[in-house]
NUMAR-606687 format. One line per field, with one value per residue (C-alpha): residue in one letter; x negated, y negated, z. Coordinates in nm, 4 decimals. Layout:
r <- [a / ...]
u <- [X / ...]
v <- [Y / ...]
w <- [Z / ...]
//
This chain:
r <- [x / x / x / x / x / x / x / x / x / x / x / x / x / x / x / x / x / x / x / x / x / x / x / x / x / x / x / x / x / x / x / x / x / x / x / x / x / x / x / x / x / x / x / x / x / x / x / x / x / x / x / x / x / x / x / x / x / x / x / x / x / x / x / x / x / x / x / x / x / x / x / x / x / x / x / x / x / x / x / x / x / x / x / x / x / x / x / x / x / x / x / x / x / x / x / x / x / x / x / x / x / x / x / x / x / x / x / x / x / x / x / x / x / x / x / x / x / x / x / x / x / x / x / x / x / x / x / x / x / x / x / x / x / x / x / x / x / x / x / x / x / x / x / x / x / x / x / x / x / x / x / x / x / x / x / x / x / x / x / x / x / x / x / x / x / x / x / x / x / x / x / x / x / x / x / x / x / x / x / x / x / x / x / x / x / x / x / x / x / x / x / x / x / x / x / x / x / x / x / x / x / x / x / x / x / x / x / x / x / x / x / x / x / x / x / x / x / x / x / x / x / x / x / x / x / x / x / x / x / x / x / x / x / x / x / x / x / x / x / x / x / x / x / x / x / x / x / x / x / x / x / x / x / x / x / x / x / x / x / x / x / x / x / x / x / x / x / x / x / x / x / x / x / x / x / x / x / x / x / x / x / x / x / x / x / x / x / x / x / x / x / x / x / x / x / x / x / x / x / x / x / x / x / x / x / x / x / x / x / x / x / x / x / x / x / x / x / x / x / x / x / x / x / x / x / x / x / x / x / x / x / x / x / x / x / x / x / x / x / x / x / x / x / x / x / x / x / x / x / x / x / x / x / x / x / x / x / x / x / x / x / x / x / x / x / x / x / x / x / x / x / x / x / x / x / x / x / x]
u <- [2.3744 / 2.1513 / 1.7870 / 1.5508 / 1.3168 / 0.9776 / 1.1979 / 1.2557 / 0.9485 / 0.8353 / 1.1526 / 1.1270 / 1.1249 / 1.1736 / 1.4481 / 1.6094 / 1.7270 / 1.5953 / 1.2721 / 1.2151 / 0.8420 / 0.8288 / 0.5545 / 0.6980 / 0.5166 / 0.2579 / 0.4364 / 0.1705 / 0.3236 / 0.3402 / 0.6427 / 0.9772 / 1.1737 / 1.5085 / 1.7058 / 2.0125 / 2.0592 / 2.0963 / 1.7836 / 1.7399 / 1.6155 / 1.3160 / 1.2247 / 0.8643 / 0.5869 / 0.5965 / 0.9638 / 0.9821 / 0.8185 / 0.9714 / 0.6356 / 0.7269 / 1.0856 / 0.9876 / 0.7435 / 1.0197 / 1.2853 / 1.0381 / 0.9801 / 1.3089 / 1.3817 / 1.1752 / 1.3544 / 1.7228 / 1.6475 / 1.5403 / 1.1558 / 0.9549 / 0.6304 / 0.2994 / -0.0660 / -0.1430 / -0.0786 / -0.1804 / 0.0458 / 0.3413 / 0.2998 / 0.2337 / 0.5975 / 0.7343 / 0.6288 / 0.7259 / 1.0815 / 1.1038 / 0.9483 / 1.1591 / 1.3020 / 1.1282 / 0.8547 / 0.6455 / 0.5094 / 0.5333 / 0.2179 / 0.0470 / -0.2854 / -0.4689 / -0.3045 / -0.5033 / -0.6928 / -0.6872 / -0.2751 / -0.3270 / -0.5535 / -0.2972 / -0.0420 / -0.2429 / -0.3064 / 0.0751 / 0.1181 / 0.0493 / 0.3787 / 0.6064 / 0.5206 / 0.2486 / 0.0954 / 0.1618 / -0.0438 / 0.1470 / 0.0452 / 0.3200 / 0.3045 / 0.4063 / 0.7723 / 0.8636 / 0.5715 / 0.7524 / 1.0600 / 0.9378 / 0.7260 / 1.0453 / 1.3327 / 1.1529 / 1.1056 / 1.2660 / 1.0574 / 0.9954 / 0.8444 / 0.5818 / 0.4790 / 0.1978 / 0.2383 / -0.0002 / -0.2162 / -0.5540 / -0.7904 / -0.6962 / -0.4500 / -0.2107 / 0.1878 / 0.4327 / 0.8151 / 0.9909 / 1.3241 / 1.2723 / 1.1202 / 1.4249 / 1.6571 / 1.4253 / 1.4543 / 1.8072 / 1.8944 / 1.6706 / 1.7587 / 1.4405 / 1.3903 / 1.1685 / 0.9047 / 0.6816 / 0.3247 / 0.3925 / 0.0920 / -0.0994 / 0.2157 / 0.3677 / 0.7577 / 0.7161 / 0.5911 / 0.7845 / 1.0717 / 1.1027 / 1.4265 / 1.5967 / 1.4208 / 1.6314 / 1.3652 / 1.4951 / 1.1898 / 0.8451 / 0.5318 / 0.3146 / -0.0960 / -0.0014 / -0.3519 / -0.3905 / -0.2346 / 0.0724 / -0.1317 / -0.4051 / -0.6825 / -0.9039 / -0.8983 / -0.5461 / -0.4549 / -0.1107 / 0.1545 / 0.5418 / 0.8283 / 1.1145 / 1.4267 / 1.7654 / 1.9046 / 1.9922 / 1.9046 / 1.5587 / 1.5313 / 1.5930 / 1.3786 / 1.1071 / 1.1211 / 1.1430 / 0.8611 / 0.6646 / 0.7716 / 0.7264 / 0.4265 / 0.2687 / 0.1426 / 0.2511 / 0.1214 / -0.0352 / 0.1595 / -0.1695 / -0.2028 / 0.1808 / 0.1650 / -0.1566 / 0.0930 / 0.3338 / 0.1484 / -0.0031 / 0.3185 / 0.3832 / 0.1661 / 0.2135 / 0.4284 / 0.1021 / -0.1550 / -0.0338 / 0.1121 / -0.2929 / -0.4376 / -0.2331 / -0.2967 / -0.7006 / -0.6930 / -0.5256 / -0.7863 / -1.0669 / -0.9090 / -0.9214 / -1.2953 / -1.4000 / -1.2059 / -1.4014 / -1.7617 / -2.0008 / -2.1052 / -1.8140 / -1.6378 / -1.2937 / -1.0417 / -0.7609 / -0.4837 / -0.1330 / -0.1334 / -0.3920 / -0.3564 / -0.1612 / -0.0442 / 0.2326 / 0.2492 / 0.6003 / 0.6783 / 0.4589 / 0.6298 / 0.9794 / 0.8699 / 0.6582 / 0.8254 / 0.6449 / 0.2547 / 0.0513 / -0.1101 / -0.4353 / -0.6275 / -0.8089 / -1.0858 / -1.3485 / -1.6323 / -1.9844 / -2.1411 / -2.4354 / -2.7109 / -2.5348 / -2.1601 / -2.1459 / -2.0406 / -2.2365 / -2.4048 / -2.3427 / -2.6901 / -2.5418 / -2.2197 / -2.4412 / -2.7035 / -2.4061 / -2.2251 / -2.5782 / -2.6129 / -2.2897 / -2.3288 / -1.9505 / -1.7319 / -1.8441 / -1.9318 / -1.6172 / -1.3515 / -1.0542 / -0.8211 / -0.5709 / -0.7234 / -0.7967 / -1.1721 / -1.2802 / -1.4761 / -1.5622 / -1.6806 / -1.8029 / -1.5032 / -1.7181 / -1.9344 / -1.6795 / -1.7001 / -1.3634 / -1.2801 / -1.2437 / -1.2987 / -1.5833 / -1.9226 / -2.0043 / -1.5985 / -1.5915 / -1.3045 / -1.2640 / -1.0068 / -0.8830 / -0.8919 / -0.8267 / -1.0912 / -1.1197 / -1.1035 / -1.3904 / -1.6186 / -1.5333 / -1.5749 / -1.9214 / -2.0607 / -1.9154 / -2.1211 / -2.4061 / -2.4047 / -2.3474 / -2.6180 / -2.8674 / -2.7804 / -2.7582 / -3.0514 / -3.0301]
v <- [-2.0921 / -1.9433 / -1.9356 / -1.7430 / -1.9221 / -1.8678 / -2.0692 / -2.3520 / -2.3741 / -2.4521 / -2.7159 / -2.8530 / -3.2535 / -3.3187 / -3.5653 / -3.4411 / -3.8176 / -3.9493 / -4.1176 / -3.9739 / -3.8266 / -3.4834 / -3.4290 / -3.6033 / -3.9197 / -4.0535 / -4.2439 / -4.4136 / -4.6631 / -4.7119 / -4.9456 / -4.9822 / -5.2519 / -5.2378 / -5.4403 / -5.4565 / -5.0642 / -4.9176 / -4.6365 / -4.6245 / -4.2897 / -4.4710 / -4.7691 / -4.6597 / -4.4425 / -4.2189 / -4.1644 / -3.9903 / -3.9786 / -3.8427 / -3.6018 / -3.4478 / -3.4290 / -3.2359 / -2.9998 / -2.9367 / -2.8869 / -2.6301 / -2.4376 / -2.4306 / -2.2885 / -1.9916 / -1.8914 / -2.0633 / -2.2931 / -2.6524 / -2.7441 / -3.0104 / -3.0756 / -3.1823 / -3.2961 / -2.9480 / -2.5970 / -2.6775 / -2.9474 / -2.7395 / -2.4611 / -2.7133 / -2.8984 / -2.5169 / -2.4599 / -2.7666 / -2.7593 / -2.3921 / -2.3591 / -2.6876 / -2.5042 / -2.2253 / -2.0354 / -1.7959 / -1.8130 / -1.4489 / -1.4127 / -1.1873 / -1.0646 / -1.0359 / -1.3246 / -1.6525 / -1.8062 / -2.1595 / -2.1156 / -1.9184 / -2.1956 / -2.4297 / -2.2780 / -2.2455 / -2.6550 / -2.6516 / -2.4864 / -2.7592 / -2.8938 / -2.5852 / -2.2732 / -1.9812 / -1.7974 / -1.4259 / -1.2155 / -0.9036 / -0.5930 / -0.6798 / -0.2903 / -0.1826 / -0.2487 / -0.2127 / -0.4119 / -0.6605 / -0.5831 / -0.6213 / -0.9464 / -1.1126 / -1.0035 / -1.0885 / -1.4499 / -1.7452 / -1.6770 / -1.7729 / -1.4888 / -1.5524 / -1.3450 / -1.3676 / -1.0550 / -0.9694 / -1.1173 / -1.2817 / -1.1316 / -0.7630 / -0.7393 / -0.5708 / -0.5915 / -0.5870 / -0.4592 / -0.7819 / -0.5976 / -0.4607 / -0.7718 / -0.9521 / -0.7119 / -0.7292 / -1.1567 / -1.1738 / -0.9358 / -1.1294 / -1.4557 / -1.5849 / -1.7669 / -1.6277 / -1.7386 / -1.6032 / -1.7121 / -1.6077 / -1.7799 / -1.5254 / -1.3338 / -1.6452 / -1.6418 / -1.5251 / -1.1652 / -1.1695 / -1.3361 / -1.3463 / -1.5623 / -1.2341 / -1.0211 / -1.2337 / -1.5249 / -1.8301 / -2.0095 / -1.9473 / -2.1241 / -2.2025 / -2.3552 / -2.4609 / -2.4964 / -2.1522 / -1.9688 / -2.1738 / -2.4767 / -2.2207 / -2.4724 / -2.5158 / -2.8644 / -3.0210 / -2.9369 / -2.9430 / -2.7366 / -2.6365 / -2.5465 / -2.3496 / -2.2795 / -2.2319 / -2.3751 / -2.7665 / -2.8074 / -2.6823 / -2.8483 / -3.1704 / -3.1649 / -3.0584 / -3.3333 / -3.5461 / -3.4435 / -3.5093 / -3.8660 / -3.9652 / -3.7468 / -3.8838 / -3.5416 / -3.6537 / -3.5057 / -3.8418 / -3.8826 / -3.7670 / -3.4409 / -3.3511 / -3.4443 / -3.1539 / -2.9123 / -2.9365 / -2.9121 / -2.6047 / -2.4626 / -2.4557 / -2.1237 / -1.9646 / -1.7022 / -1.6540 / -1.6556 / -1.4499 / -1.1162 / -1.1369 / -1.2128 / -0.9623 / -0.7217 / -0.7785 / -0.7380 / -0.3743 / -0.2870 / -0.4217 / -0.2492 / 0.0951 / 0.0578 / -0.0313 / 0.2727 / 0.5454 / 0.3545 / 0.4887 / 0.1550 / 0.0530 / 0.1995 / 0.0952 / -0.1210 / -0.3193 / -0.4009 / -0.3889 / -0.2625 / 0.0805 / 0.0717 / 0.4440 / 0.3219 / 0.0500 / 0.0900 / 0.2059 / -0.0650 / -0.3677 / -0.1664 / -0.2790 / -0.6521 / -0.6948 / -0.5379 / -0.7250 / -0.6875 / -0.7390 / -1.0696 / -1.1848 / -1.1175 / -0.8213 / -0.7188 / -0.4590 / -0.3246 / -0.1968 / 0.1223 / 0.1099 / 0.4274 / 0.7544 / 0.5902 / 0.4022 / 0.0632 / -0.2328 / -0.5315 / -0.9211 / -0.9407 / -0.6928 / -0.8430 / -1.1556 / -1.0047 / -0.8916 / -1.1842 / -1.3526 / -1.1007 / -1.1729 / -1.3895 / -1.4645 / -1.4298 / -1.7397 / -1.7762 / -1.9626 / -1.9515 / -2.0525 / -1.7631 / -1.7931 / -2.0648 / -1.9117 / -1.8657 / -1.5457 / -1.5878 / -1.4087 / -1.4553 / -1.2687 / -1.3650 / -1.3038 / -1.6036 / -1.8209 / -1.8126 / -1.8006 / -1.5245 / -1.1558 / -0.9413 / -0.6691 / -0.7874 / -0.6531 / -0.7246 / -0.9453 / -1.1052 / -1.1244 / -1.3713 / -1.2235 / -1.5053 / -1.4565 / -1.3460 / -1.0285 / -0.7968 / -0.5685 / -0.9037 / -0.8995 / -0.5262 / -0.5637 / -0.8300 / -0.6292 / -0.3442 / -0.5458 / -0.7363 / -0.3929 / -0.2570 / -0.4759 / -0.5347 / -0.1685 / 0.0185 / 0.3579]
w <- [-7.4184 / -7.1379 / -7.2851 / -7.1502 / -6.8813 / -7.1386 / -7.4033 / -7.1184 / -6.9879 / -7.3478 / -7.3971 / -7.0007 / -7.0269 / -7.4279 / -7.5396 / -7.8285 / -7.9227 / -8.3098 / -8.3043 / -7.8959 / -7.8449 / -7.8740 / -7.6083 / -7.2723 / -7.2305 / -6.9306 / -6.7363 / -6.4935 / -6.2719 / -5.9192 / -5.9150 / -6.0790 / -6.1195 / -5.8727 / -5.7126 / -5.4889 / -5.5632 / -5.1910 / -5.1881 / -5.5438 / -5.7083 / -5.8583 / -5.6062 / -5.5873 / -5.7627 / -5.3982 / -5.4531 / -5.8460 / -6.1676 / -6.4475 / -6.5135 / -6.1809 / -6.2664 / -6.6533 / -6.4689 / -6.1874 / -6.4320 / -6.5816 / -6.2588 / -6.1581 / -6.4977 / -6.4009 / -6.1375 / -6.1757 / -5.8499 / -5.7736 / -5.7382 / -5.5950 / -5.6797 / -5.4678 / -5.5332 / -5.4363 / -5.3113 / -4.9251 / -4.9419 / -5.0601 / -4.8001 / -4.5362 / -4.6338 / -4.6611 / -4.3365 / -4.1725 / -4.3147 / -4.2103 / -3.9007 / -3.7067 / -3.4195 / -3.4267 / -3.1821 / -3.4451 / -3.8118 / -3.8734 / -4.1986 / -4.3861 / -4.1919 / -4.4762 / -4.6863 / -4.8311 / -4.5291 / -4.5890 / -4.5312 / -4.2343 / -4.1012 / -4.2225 / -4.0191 / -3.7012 / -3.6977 / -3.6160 / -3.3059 / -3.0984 / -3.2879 / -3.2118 / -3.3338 / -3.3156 / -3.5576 / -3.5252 / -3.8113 / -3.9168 / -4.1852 / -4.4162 / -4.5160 / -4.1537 / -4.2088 / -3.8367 / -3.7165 / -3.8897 / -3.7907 / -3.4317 / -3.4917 / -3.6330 / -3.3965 / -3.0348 / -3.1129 / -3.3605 / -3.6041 / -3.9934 / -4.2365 / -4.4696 / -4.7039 / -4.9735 / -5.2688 / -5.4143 / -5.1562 / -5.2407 / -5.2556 / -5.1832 / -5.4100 / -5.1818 / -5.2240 / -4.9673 / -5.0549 / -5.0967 / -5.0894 / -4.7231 / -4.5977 / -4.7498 / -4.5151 / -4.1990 / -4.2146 / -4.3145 / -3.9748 / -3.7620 / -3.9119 / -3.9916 / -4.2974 / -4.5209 / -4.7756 / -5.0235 / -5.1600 / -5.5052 / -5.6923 / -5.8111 / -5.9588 / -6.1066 / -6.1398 / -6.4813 / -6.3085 / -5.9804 / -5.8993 / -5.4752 / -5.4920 / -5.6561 / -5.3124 / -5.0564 / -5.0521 / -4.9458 / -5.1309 / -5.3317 / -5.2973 / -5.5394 / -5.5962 / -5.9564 / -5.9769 / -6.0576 / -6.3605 / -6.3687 / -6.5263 / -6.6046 / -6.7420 / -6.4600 / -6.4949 / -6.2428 / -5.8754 / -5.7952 / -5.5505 / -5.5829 / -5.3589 / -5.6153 / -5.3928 / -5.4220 / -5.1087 / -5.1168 / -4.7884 / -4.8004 / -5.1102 / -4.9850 / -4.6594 / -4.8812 / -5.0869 / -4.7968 / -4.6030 / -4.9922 / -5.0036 / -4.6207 / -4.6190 / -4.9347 / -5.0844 / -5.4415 / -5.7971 / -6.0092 / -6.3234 / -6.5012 / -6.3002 / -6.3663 / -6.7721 / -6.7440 / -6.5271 / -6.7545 / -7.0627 / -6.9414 / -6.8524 / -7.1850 / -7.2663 / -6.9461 / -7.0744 / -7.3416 / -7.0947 / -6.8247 / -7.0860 / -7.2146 / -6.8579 / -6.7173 / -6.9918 / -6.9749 / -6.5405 / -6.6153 / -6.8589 / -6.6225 / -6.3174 / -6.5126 / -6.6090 / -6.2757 / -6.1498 / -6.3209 / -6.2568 / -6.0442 / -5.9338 / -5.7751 / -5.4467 / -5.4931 / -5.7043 / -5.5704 / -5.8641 / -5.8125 / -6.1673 / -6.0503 / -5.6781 / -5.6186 / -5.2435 / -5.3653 / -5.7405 / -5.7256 / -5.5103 / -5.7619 / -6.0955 / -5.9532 / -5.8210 / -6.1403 / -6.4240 / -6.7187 / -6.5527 / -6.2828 / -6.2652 / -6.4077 / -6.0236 / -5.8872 / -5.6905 / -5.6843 / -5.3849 / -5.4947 / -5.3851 / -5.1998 / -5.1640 / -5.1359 / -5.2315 / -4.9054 / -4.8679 / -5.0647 / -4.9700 / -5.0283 / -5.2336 / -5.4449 / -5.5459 / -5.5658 / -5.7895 / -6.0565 / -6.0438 / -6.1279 / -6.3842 / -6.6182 / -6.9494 / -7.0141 / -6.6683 / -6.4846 / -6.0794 / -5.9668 / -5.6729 / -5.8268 / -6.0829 / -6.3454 / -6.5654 / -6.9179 / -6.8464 / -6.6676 / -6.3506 / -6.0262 / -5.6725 / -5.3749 / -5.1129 / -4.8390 / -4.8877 / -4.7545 / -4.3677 / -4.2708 / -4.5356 / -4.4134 / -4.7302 / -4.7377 / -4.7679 / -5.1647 / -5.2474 / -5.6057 / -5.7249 / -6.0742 / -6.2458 / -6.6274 / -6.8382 / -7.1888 / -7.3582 / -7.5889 / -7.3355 / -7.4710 / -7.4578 / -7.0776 / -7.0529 / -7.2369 / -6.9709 / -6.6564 / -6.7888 / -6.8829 / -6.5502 / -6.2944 / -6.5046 / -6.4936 / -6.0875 / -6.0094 / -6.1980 / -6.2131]
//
């Protein structure tokens, strides 16, 4: 029978044999016992653990591919773009995309090849971007932390003419929402220390693909690179997995409510949701049939309905009693951050990001009014 992929998520790892454990076990070891095998599957604790194996079989499940598993989402895009980008002269990414990947990506050009930052909306700057050069495409939709989304089926087209491999951040969507393989993706990226584990409490990074090749330089470049999950941090990952399907239908459903509040407030200057965002929500209803993700973002108005400030965002965020000041999303606590605190990030000086966890959502509605009240007088 072909179960759906929220049934085996749920089942991902359990032996069904009498007296087995019904919860996959901890393995913790470093070293198994081996001898005279030539390359054995199990020779050492860098090489496999079967609480990588359960949450890959999970993953994979998602999205009918393989997976391989790291200690973390910068290592998975940084084997992703490694395995991709070998022969290659350009790294064709999102300009507005998650900057600690486009920093990432511009450490490798003394190895090979150069960053070149595109608006993934402009389909022919793409087009162009991809075609002069061997190039890879990287995409990132919804990106983080405005929220936009690129068409994945015309940037599926644009790489497959140009013949440029092409990947897609898909963390904040989770494969549950959006599944790029489907788009012409040859593989999705994942920080699975976002909603995918969604506890706040494990880091960890994925690679889901269905092409063996890829599949099997990624893994390689994890075990000769050493960017391996612990057997505690996977057992977590996996155990979270288990309620994704839960957490991100009432996260998803609690950012939509929260997006169409802020929209109609005379506080704020303007929401970015893929859920509420009139530009591309044709485009996000067909990528992400069953919601929009538990992120979003928001601006403040200043005097007159101008832009706001940094000590603005900062004074709300200071203000709320149940959302809490974090920069992580998609663990089952709500929290929020003014992006632009980070140096390196480009978002609008007042622009908050707001994580839906999954809380009642008029508890959350009650401190965002509470909080841009008691910020913004008047």
């Amino acid at each position: 029978m072909n179960f759906s992929p929220e049934s085996r998520i749920v089942h991902a790892g359990t032996e069904r044999a009498p007296g087995a454990p019904l919860s996959p076990p901890l393995l913790a070891t470093s070293t198994y016992v081996s001898q005279g095998e030539p390359d054995p599957a199990r020779g050492y604790g860098r090489m496999a653990n079967p609480g990588w194996e359960a949450v890959e079989e999970a993953l994979g499940a998602v999205e009918d591919a393989g997976a391989v598993v790291f200690a973390s989402g910068q290592a998975a895009c940084l084997a992703a773009l490694l395995s991709l980008a070998a022969g290659r002269e350009r790294i064709v990414m999102p300009e507005d995309g998650y900057y600690n990947v486009r920093a990432l990506a511009e450490k490798l050009r003394p190895h090979g090849a150069r960053v070149v930052p595109v608006d993934l909306l402009d389909l022919a700057a793409v087009e162009r971007a991809v075609g002069e050069r061997p190039s890879v495409l990287w995409a990132e939709t919804p990106t983080n932390p405005l929220l936009r989304v690129a068409d994945l089926t015309s940037l599926g087209v644009i790489a497959a003419a140009a013949g440029a491999p092409f990947a897609v951040d898909n963390t904040v969507a989770t494969g549950l929402l959006q599944r790029p393989l489907d788009f012409g993706a040859v593989a999705s990226v994942y920080s699975m220390t976002k909603a995918i584990s969604g506890h706040s409490d494990v880091l960890g990074g994925a690679v889901v693909t269905r092409d063996a090749a890829l599949l099997a330089a990624v893994r390689d470049w994890r075990t000769t690179g050493g960017g391996i999950p612990g057997p505690f941090e996977a057992w977590l990952v996996l155990r979270g997995m288990k309620t994704l399907p839960l957490r991100i239908e009432r996260m998803s459903g609690n950012a939509m409510a929260i997006a169409r509040f802020l929209s109609g407030h005379r506080a704020v200057r303007a929401v970015h949701y893929p859920g509420t965002t009139t530009a591309t929500l044709d485009i996000a209803s067909k990528q992400m049939p069953n919601g929009a993700g538990p992120l979003l973002s928001f601006e403040l108005a200043g005097p007159g309905g101008g832009p706001g400030t940094a000590a603005q965002a900062d004074a709300v965020i200071a203000a709320a009693r149940l959302i809490v000041p974090a920069t992580s999303f998609g663990g089952v606590e709500s929290n929020w951050e003014r992006r632009s605190r980070w140096a390196a990030e480009s978002a609008p000086p007042s622009l908050i990001r707001l994580s839906a966890g999954i809380e009642p959502v008029q508890d959350l509605l009650t401190d965002i009014e509470a909080a841009l009240a008691a910020a913004m007088p008047g």
